[in-house]
C-alpha positions as CSV (number, residue, x, y, z in Angstrom):
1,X,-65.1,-111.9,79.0
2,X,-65.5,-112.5,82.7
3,X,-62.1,-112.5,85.0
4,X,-61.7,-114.9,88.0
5,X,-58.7,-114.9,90.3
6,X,-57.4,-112.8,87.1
7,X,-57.6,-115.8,84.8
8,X,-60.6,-115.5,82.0
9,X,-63.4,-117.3,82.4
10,X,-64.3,-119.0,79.4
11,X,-67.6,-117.8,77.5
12,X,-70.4,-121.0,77.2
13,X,-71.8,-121.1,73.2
14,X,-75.6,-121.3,73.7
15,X,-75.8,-123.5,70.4
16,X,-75.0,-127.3,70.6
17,X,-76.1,-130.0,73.4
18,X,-75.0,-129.6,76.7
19,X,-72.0,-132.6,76.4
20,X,-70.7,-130.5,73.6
21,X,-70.8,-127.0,75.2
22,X,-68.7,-128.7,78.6
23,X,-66.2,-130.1,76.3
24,X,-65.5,-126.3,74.4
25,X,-65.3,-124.9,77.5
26,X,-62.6,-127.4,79.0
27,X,-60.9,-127.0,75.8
28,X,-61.1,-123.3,76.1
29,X,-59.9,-123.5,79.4
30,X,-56.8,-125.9,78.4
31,X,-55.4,-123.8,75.6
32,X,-56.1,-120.5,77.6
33,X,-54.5,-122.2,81.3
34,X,-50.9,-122.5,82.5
35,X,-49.2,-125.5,83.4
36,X,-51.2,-126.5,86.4
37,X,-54.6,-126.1,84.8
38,X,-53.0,-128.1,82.1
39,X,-52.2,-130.7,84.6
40,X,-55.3,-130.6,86.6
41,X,-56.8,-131.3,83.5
42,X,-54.9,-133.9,81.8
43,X,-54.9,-136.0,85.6
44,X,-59.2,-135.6,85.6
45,X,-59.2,-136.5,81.8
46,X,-57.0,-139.8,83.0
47,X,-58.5,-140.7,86.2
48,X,-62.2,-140.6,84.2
49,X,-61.5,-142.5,81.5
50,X,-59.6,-145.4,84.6
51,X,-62.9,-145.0,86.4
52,X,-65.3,-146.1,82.8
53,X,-62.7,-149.0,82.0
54,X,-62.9,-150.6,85.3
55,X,-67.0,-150.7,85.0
56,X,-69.3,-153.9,84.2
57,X,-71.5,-154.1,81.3
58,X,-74.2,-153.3,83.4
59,X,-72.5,-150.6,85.5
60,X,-72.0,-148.4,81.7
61,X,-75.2,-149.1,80.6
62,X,-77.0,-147.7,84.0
63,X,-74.8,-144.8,83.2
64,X,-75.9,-144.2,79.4
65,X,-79.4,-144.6,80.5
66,X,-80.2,-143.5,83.9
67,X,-83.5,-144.0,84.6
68,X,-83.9,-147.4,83.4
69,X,-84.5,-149.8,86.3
70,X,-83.8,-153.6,85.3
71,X,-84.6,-156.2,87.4
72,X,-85.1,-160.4,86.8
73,X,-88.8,-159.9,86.3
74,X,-88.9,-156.7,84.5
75,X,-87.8,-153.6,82.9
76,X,-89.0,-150.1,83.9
77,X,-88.5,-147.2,82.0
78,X,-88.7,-143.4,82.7
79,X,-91.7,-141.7,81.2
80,X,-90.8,-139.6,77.8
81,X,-89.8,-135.7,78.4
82,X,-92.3,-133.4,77.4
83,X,-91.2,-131.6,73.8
84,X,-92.1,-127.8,73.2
């Protein structure tokens, strides 16, 4: 395990989407952090979900779906990634 400012830093699990291996590691880092982490945290975690609330329709959508252009006359849409 990796040490910075002698606090560990937690270890990334290569398995999983990327969403789901940010979320372990925050976890990670709230159940290994002291009381500030905790609160640095818990205050990022509340100010995020303030920020979604307070969005249109339109505004959430753009964000689950970047990419998409919408417009009165037409939609466009990104081109399809590439698969190996």
């Amino acid at each position: 395990m990796l040490i910075y400012n002698d606090r560990p830093i937690p270890n990334i699990d290569p398995s999983g989407g990327s969403n789901e291996k940010f979320m372990n590691m925050v976890e990670e880092m709230y159940e290994n952090g002291d009381d500030d982490m905790k609160r640095a945290i818990a205050k990022a975690w509340t100010q995020s979900r303030e920020k979604a609330s307070a969005l249109t329709p339109e505004q959430r959508e753009q964000m689950t779906n970047p990419g998409i252009l919408r417009t009165s006359d037409f939609t466009i849409y990104p081109p399809p990634r590439k698969t190996s």
